[in-house]
N, C-alpha and C positions, 0 to 999 in steps of 0.2 A: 572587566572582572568576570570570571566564570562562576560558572554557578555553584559547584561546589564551594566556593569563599561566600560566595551572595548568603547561601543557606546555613552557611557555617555561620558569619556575621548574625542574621535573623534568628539564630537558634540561642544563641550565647546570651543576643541582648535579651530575648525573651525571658531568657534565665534570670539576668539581671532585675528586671521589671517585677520578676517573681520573691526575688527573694529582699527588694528594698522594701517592703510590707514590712521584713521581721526585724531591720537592722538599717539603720543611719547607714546612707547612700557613701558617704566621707570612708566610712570603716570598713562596706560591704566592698570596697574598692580592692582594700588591701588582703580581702580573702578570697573575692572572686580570681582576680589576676595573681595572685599564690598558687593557686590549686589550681588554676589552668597549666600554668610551669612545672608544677608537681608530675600531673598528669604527663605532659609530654616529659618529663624526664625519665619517668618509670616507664613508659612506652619505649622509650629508646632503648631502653637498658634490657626491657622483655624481649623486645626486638630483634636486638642483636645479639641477646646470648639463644634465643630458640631458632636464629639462624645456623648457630655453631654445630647444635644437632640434630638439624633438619633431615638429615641421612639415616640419624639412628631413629627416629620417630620418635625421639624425646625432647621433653619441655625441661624451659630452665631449673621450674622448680624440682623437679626429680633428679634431675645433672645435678643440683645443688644439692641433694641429700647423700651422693655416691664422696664419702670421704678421701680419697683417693685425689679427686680430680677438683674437690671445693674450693681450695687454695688456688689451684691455678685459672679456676672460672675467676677469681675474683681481681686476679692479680691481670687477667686480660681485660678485663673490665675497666679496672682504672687504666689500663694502659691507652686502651682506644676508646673509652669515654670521657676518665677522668675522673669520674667517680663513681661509685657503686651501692646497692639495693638489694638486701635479702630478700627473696621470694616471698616475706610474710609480711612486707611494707610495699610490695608494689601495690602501684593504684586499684590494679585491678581484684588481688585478695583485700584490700581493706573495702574496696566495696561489697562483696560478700558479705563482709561482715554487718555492715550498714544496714544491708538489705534485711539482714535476718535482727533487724534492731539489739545491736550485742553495740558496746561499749567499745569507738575505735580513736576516739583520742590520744589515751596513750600511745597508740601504737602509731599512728597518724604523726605524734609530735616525735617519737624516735624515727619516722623514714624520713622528715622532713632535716632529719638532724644529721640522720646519715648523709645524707646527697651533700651538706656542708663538709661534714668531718670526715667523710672517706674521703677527701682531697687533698687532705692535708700533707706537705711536703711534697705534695702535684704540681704540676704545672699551673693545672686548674687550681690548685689551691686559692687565688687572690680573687678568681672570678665568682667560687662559688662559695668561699667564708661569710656565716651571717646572710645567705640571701633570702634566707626566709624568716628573718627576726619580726617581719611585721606580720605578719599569720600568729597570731598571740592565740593561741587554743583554751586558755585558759581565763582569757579575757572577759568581766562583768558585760560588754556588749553583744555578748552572744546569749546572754540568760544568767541568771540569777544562782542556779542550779548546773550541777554536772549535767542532769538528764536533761535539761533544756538546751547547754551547748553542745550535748553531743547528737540532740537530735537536728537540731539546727545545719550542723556542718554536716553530718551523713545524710539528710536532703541534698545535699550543695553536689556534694561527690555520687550521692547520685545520678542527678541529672547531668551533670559532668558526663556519667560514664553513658549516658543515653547520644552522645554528642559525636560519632566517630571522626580523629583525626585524620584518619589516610596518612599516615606517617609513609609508609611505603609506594602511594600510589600518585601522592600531588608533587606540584611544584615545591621547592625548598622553601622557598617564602612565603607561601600562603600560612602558615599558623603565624609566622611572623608578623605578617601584615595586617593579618584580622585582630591580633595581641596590640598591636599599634593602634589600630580602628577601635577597640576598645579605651585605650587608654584617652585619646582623643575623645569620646563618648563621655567618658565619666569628668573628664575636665571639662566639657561643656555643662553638663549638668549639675556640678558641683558648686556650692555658692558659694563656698570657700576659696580666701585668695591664690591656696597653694598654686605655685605654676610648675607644673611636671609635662607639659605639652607645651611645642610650638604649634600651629595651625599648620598642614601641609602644602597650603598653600604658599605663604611665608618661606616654608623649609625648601621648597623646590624653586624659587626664584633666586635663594641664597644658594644652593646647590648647585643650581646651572651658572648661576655667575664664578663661582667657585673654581669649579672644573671647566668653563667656557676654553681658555687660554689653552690647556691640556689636551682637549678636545679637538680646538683647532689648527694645534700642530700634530694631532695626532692624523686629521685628515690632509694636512699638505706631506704631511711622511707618505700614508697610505698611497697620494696621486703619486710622488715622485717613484716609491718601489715598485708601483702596478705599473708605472712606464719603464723601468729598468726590467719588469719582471721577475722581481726577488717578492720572497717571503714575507710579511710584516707582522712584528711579534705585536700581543695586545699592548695598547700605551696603557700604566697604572702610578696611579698615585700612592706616593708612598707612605706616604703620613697626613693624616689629618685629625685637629685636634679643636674640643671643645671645652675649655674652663669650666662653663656652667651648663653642664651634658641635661639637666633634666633627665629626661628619658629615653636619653639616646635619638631622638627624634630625627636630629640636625645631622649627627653623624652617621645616619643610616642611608638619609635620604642623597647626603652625596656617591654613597656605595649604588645608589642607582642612574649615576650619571656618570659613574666611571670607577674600573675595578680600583679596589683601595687595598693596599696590603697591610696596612696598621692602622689602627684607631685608637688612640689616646682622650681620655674625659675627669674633669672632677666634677663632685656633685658636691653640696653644702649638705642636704635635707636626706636623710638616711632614706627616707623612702622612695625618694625619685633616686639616689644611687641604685638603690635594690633592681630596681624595677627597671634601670636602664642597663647593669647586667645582664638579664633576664631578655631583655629585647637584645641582645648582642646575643645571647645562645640561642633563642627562638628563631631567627635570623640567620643561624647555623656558620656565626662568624666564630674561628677555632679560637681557644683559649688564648694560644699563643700571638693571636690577632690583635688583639685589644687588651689594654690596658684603661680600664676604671677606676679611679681612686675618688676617696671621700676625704672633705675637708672645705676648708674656704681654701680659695687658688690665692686670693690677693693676700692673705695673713699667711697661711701655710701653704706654697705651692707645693706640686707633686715631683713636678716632673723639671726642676730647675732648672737644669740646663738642657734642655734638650730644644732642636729648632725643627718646626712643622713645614711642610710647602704644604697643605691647606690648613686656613683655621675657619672655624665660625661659632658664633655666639649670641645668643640672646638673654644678658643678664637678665636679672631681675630686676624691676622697675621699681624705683624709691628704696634702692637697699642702703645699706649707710656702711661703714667701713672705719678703722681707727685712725686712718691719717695720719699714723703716729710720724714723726719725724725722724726716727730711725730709719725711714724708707727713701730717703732722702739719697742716702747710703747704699740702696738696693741698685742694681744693675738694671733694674724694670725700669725705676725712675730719675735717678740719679741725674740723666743727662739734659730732663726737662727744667729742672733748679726749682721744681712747684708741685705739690702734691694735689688728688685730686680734691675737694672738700669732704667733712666728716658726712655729710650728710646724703651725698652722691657718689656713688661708684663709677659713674659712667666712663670716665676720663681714667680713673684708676684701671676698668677694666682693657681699653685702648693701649694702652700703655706698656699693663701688661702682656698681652697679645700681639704688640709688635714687638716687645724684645725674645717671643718666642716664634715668630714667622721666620723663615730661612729666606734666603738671598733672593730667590727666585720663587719666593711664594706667594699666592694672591689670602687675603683676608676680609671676612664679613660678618661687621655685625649688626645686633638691631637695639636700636637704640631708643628714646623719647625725643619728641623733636628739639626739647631745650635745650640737646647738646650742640644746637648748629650756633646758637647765639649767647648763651650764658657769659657774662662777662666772668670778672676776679681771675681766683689761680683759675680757671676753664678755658678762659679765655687765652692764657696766655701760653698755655697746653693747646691749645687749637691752633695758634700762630707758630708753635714754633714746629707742630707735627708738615703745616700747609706753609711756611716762610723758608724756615728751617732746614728741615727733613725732608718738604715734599715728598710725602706718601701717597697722602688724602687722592685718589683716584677719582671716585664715584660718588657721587651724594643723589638716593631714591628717597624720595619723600612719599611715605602710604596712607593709605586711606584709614580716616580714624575708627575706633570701635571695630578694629580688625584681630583683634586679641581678644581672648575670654577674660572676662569679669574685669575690663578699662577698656575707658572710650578714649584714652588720650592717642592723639597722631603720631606715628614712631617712622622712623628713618632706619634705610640700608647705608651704612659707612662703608665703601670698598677700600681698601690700605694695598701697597703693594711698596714694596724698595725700592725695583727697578720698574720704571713706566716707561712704558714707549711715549706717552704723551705727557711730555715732564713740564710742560707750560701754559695747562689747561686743568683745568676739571669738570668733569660730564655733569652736571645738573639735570634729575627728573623728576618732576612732581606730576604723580602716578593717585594721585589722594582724592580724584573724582573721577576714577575709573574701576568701577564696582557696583556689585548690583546687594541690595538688600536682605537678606533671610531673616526673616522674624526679627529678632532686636539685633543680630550681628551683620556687621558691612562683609562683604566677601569678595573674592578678586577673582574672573572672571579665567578660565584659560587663555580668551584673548586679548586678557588686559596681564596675566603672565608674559606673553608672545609677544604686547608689545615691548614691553618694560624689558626683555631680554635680547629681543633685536635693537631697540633702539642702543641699548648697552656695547652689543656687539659690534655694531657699525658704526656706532660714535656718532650718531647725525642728531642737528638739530631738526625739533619738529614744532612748529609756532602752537606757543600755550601749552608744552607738554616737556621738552626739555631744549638742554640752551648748554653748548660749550663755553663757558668764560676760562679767559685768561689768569691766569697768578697776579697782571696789575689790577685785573677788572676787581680779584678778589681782595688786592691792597687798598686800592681806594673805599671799600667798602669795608676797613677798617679790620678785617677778616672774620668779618658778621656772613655767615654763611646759610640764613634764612633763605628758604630759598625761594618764596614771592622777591628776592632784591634780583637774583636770575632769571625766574621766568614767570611771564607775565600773562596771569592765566585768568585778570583782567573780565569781565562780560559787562558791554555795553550796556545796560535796561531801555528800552524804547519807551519813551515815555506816550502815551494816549491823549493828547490837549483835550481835545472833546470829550472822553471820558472821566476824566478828572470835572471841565466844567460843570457835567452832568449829575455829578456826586456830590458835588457840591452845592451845586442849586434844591438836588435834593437832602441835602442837610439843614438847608436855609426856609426850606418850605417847614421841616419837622420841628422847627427851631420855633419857626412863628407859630404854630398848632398848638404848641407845651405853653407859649404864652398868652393863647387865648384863654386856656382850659384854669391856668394860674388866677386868671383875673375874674374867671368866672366863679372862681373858689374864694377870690376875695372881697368880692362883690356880696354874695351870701356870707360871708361872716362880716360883714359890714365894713371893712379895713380897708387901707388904701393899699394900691398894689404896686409892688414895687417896680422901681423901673429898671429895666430889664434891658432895653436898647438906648 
């Protein structure tokens, strides 16, 4: 990490620490991370129209007073941003106004309305409709009183503006990442169940098993045209898609393990939609790139017919779903003859993610561990994915209390259509390889490195993973627990002389309480009872 993100990171949180004094840490989330987006969008837009007349030593805001040329500042604006910002709503005049403690709400909730509704009939249209609907300006959590939330928020955007982005001089992804680094921060801290973050940890063992396949024929491409001596264009992924995007987490982190040219997500919870847009353009992935959409996937899919070569997913744990029987009928399910139960999605969400995985796609998700054994319809969805279908690839079993706010144990499911190892299934249990941090288990880079070599190479390693066959997995009724594969077993050495020694002194403390009894009942006169 360089230092500029290290300072940029230590400067934001600091803000944060400051202003959860005035406002419930839950809500101070969705104004913090607002108006950090605000900022850099009004910076882009400053940005790039004070480039246009860098020649003539004029700023946008004066370009924009010359009538003549207003219309077409605006009209090049949406074209090569996508949306647009009068000079009297960027970040940087409403801080002015802050400063000289004047009244900028109003004007603060029309720039924030603009960056949605100049995009309209844009391309950007779908990305940026509604993404600031949780910045509520008007909201009783900010104060009781106009002057108390407007002084509230013009501290915020102050200290905002004490923050400098480097829009011009960093990496692309540095505000990106440090918008992630936050978002991550406030779901650790947040005692609320909401899940809008996966752990990055979690996200980059899913990402590289992902893109692993892609990767590695990308480098036996590479050895054969450096021996021919030909060119080799980059390998990229063309699609990858996540049902339950959160915050974009999942599908970010495989863009760092291999170029992606589309991205596909739905979200249920309007606020981790907003905010996983938000990380797609902080992230500097073009409109046209990604596709977000809001809703439940398994009641109202988005994107119904369309087929991904990557997926990944981390439902939500203990979500429940209608199991209505009309889905029986659905193309997701139909061919399993079993829905998943009302009360568990897990199986529903498997389901639907392989009937949207393409020919040649690999898929990962993360699961609770009771999806490896649950019997009923689960069960019978589990035999015919692993009997049937032969998908099931990969079964990781992790370490538990690896997730914020649940200590339950959860599993990597790897799925794929076509397997090179169509008569086996890789087994790892990875669930005591992790080191401690305050109350959370955490997975170690070299307990990443193993769990991804071991994947890679397919090798068994005693007490840590184990290939079983399709009969190994018949005979075991297609109970896919995965203590029944690997045997991670520890002997206890038992101490004979130390036990006898504990014991003797048990038996010394035993006779002591009964002397002390009798002597107690001796002076009350009574007989004492017997005891041996």
């Amino acid at each position: 990490m360089n230092d500029y993100r290290n300072n940029l990171e230590s400067d934001l949180l600091a803000m944060i620490d400051e202003f959860k004094e005035y406002i419930d840490l839950y809500d101070l989330k969705n104004y913090i991370l607002g108006l950090i987006f605000y900022k850099y969008m009004s910076s882009k837009v400053e940005l790039y129209l004070n480039k246009q007349f860098i020649q003539n030593n004029l700023k946008f805001d004066k370009a924009n007073e010359i009538e003549d040329i207003k219309d077409d500042l605006k009209e090049l604006t949406l074209e090569n941003l996508g949306y647009f910002l009068e000079p009297r709503f960027l970040f940087s005049n409403i801080v002015k106004k802050a400063n000289k403690n004047e009244l900028i709400l109003d004007d603060l909730e029309k720039a924030l309305n603009e960056i949605s509704n100049s995009s309209l009939g844009r391309e950007s249209e779908e990305a940026l409709i509604g993404i600031f609907e949780d910045v509520d300006l008007k909201s009783s959590k900010l104060g009781n009183k106009l002057e108390d939330k407007n002084e509230l928020i013009s501290k915020i955007l102050i200290q905002l503006s004490k923050i400098d982005f480097k829009l011009e001089n960093q990496d692309k992804n540095v505000i990106g990442d440090t918008y992630e680094y936050l978002i991550s921060q406030f779901a650790l801290s947040l005692d609320k169940t909401e899940e809008f973050y996966t752990p990055q940890q979690i996200s980059k063992i899913l990402a590289k098993i992902i893109t692993l396949e892609k990767n590695k024929f990308e480098e036996e491409k590479f050895e054969e045209k450096k021996f021919k001596g030909d060119k080799l264009k980059n390998q990229k992924l063309k699609s990858v898609y996540d049902p339950t995007c959160n915050s974009g987490s999942l599908l970010l982190q495989v863009a760092k393990e291999i170029e992606v040219e589309n991205f596909y997500g739905q979200e249920l919870k309007s606020t981790a939609y907003n905010l996983a847009r938000m990380n797609m353009i902080l992230h500097n992935i073009q409109y046209s790139d990604f596709d977000i959409q809001q809703g439940d996937s398994l009641e109202k899919p988005m994107h119904k017919s369309m087929k991904f070569e990557a997926i990944v997913a981390k439902p939500p744990f203990q979500a429940k779903w209608s199991s209505d029987k009309k889905f029986l009928n659905d193309p997701r399910f139909s061919d399993y003859g079993k829905l998943a139960p009302k009360s568990k999605t897990d199986f529903a969400f498997i389901q639907h993610m392989i009937y949207h995985l393409d020919e040649n796609g690999t898929m990962g998700i993360i699961l609770p561990h009771g999806i490896l054994f649950r019997g009923a319809s689960e069960g019978k969805i589990r035999k015919y994915l692993v009997n049937d279908k032969n998908y099931l690839d990969t079964v990781i079993g992790l370490p538990a209390n690896i997730f914020y706010k649940t200590i339950i144990p959860t599993v990597i499911l790897v799925f794929k259509k076509h397997r090179e190892n169509k008569d086996n299934i890789l087994f790892i249990d990875a669930s005591k390889n992790f080191k401690k941090v305050k109350n959370q288990n955490m997975l170690r880079e070299s307990d990443i490195d193993k769990i991804i070599e071991v994947y890679s190479k397919r090798v068994e390693i005693e007490k840590f993973s184990h290939i079983a066959t399709i009969d190994e997995i018949r005979e075991n009724d297609f109970n896919l627990n995965i203590p029944r594969y690997v045997d991670t077993f520890e002997e206890e050495l038992i101490d004979s002389n130390k036990i006898i020694n504990e014991l003797k002194e048990i038996d010394n403390k035993i006779e002591a309480i009964d002397e002390e009894i009798k002597k107690y009942c001796d002076e009350l006169g009574i007989e004492t009872p017997i005891i041996k």
